[in-house]
N, C-alpha and C positions, 0 to 999 in steps of 0.2 A: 203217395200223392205226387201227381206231375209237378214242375217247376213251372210255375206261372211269371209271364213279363208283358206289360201292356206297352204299346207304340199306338203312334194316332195312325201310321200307314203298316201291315205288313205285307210282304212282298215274296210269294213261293216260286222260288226257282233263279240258281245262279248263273243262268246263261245273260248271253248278249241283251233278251228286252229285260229280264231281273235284274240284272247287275246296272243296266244304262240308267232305268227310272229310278232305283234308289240313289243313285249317284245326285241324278237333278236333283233327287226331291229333297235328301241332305243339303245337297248347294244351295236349296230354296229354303233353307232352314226347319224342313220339316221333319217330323220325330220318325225314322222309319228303320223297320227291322227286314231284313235278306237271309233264308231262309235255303240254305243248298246243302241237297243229301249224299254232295262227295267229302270227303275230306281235302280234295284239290280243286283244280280244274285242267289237270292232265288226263285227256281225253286224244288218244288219234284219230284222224278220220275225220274229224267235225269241222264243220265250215268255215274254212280255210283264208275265205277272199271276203277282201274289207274294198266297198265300192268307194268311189270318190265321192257321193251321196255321204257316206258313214266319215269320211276325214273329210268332208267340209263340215262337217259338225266339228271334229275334234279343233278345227282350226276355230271356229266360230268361239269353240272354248279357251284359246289359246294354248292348245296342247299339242299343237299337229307337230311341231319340232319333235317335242319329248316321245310323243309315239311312237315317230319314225324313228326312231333309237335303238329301237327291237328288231329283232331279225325278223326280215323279211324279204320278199324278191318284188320284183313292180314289175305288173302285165301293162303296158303300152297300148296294145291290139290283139285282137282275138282272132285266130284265124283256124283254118280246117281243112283235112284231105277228104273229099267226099269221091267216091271211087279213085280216078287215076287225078284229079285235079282240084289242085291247091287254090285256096281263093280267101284272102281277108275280107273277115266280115266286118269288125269295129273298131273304130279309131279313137280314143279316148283323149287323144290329145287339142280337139277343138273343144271341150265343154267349161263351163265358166265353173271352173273348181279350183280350189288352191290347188290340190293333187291330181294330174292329170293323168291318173294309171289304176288299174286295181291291185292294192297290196298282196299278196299270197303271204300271211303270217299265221303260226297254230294258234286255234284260239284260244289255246289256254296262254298266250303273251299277253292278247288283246282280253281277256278277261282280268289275270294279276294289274294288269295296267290302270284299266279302269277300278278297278278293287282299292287298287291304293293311294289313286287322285281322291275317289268318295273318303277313304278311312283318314281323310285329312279333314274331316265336318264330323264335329260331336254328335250328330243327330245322326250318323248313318253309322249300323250296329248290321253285321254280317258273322252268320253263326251257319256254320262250317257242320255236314255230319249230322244236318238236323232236315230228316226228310218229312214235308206234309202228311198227314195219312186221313184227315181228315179237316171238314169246315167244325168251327161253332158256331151255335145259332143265338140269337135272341130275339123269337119269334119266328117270324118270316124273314130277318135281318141275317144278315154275315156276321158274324162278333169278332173273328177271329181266324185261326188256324191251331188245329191239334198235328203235334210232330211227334217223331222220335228222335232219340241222341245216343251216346254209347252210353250216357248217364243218366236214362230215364226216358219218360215222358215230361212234353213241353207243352203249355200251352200258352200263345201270344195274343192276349188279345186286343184288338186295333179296330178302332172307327173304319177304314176301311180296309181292304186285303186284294192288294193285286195278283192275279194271275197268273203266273207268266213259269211254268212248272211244265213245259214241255208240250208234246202232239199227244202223249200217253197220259197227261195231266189227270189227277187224283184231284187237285180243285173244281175243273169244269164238270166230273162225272159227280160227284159231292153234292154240287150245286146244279143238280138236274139238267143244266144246259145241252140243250137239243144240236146234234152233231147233222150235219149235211155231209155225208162222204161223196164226193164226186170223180174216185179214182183214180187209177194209175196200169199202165200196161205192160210196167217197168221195173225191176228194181237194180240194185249197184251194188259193185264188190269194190271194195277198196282194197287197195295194196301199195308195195313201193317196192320198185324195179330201179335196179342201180344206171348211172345217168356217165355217160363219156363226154370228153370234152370235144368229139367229133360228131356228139350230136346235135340237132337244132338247137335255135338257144332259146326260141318260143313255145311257151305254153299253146295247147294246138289240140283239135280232135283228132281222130279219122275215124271215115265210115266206109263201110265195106257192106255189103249185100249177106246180112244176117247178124251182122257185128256193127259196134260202136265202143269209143273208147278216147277215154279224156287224160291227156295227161298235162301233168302240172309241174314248169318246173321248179328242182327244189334244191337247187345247186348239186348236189353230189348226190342225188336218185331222181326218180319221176314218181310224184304221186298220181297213181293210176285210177281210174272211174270208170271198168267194164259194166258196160250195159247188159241187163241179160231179161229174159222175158220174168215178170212179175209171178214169183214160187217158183222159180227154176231150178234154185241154187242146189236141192238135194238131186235131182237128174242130172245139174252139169256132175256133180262129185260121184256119183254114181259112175259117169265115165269114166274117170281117172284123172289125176292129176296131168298124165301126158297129153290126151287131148285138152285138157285147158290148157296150156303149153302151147299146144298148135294153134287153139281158136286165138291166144293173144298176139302169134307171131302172123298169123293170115291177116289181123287188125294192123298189126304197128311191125311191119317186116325188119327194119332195123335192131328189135327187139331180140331176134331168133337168136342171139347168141349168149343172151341173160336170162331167160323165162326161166330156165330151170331156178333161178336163185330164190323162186317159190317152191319150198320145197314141201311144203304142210300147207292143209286147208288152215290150219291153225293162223297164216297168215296173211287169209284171206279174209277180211271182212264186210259183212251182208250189211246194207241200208234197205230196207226195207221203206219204199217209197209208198207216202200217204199225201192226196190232197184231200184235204176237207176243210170245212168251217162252220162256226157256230150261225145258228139262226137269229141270237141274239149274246152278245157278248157279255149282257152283264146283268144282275138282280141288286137290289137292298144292298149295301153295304161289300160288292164285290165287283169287278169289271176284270175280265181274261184279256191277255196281246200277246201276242207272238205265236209261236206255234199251240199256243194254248188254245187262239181264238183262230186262228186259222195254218193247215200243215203246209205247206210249198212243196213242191216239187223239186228237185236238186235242177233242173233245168234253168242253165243262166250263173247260178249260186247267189239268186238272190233273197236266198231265207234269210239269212243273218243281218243284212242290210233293211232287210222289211221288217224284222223285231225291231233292229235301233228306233227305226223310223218311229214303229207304234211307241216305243219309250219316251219319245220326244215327243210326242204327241200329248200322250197321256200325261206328264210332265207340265206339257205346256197349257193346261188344259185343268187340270188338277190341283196345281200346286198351290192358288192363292185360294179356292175352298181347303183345303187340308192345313192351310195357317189359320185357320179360322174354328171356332167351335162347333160341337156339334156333327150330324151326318152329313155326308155328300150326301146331296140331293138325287133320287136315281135319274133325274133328268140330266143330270151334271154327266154323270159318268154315262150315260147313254150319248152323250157326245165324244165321246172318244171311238164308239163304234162308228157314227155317222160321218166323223175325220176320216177314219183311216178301213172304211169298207170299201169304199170307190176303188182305191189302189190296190186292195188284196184283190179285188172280183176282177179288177181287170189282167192283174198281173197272171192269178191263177186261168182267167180265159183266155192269155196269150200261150201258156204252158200247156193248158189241155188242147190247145189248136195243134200246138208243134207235137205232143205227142200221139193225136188222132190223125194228122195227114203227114207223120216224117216218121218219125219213132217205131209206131205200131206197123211201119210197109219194111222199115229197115230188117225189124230184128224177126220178121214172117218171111227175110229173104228175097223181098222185092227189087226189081230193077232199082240200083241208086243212080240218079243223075241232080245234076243241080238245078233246084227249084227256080222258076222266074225269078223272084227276087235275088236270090244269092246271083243268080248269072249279070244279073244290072251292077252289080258293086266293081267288079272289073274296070268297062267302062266307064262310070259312073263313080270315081272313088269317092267324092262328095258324101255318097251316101250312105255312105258308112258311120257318118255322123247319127245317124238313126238308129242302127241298134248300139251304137256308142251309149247313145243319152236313154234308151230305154235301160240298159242293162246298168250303165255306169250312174243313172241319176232317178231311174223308176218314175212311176207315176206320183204327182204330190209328193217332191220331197219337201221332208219338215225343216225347218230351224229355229234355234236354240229359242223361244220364248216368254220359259221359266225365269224367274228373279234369280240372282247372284246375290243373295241374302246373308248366306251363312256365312259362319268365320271360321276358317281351316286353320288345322293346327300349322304350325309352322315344320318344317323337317319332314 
């Protein structure tokens, strides 16, 4: 027989929207269980940049000191080689935030961090190793979630159950929810290319005529983000590791004298890029956020910021029906889609723009030159404030509006 445990909220998935809304909804004193099928949260490669959107929340909680305690590097400005010419595109430094930078910290920092603010509220119970594999029903209703553990089967069952279990989500396909894929023409290798102190000291693209390539820096290496065409990745490897060598030293010339320190695909890792989103986020007894309810495109890196967002949302939103008896009302929790749809459709309409007239001409080999607007930012540094506050503050960002209820343990 499984191990059965009831909470009035459960919550599948320990990324950034999992981990953020059980945190709130602890602090709001609500009874809620977190649900993640690693044993850690050491992951490489995952989304890396914390907006100044995401620490003015931490600040708002009074936590932005103690965050910033972790290692991490601070992006100032975003800038880019697009053929022979360099041009800053965002300024981060006018926006009305505590933090005037994007953080570059692994997120498995920014997840233990946040893990261990929540496990200071008696009501917030995070179990480690225990992957969803299914809903339970009662009726037409969400009851719950069925998991696995190394010690069995789990079942939790909760008044309501949030979402939040990734783009490959086992909750939203469980619970029938209807998927709108809208594409990508793109996908990403990740890597890490060791970093000189005679190189730039800014995190920077460059684009070249069939290449693109994002690197990040990370004090003593670059983490890299080759662009390459969407199912490529067995044709680039079919080439040889030598010509990917040269495609990365024709993108980032500086590089030509480190590429080989790739020496195995083995250290090359595929993102496979998905945008899509649900038609409706939520049923009876369940409501999906984050990449559950909608995928992002790595364009910007504003996924991880767009879960918090919907976390706080959902939170703010949530919280005083869930102290309260009885079901969320599906009206209730169909306000969390109504919050926070506006900001996914526009964000994902600014991403499919840049990948249907900049992306998809790049990596076909197309003439690159600088687009009207990027060529206005020169003259015009002002306006740089523009993709500053798109990228650094998104559309509707949220603040904290859940109750400070709970009582954390001390230590």
């Amino acid at each position: 027989m499984p191990e059965t445990m009831t909470a009035r909220c459960c919550v599948t998935g320990g990324g950034p929207a999992g981990v953020m809304t059980g945190f709130l909804l602890a602090r709001a004193g609500v009874d809620v269980v977190v649900l993640e099928k690693h044993a850690d949260f050491f992951r490489d490669f995952r989304g890396d940049t914390i907006h100044p959107s995401t620490m003015q929340l931490m600040d708002e909680l009074g936590l932005l000191a103690a965050f910033l305690e972790r290692p991490h590097q601070e992006l100032r400005q975003i800038s880019g080689v697009i053929g022979d010419t360099e041009v800053a595109i965002a300024d981060f430094s006018h926006l009305p935030t505590a933090a005037k930078f994007v953080a570059l910290m692994p997120q498995w920092h920014f997840l233990d961090f946040l893990s261990e603010e929540a496990r200071r509220y008696p009501t917030f119970r995070l179990i480690m190793q225990a992957e969803a594999t299914d809903l339970l029903f009662d009726g037409d209703r969400v009851a719950g979630v069925r998991a696995t553990t190394p010690d069995g089967g789990l079942e939790v069952r909760a008044d309501l159950t949030i979402g939040a279990d990734g783009r490959h989500s086992v909750v939203r396909e469980r619970a029938g929810l209807e998927v709108t894929e809208l594409g990508a023409p793109m996908d990403v290798l990740w890597m890490r290319i060791p970093r000189r102190s005679t190189d730039p000291d800014e995190t920077f693209g460059r684009i070249v005529a069939g290449h693109m390539m994002i690197l990040l820096n990370r004090d003593d290496y670059w983490q890299c983000a080759f662009i390459i065409r969407a199912g490529g990745f067995d044709a680039l490897k079919a080439k040889g590791l030598a010509a990917f060598h040269d495609a990365l030293t024709a993108t980032t010339p500086f590089l030509a004298d480190r590429v080989e320190t790739i020496a195995s695909w083995d250290e090359v890792k595929l993102l496979t890029v998905m945008v899509d989103r649900l038609t409706t986020w939520h049923r009876p007894g369940l409501v999906c956020i984050g990449d559950a309810a909608h995928a992002m495109s790595p364009i910007g890196g504003v996924g991880i910021n767009l879960a918090i967002q919907d976390a706080v949302a959902t939170a703010n939103i949530l919280a005083a029906p869930l102290l309260q008896q009885g079901p969320v009302p599906d009206d209730t929790l169909g306000s969390v889609q109504r919050r926070r749809e506006w900001p996914t459709r526009a964000t994902q309409r600014l991403q499919i723009f840049m990948q249907d007239h900049f992306i998809n001409r790049v990596l076909e080999g197309g003439e690159v030159g600088l687009p009207l607007p990027l060529r206005l930012l020169g003259p015009f540094p002002a306006l740089r404030r523009i993709p500053a506050r798109v990228v650094g503050l998104g559309f509707r960002p949220e603040h904290i509006r859940s109750p400070d209820a709970g009582t954390p343990r001390q230590g």
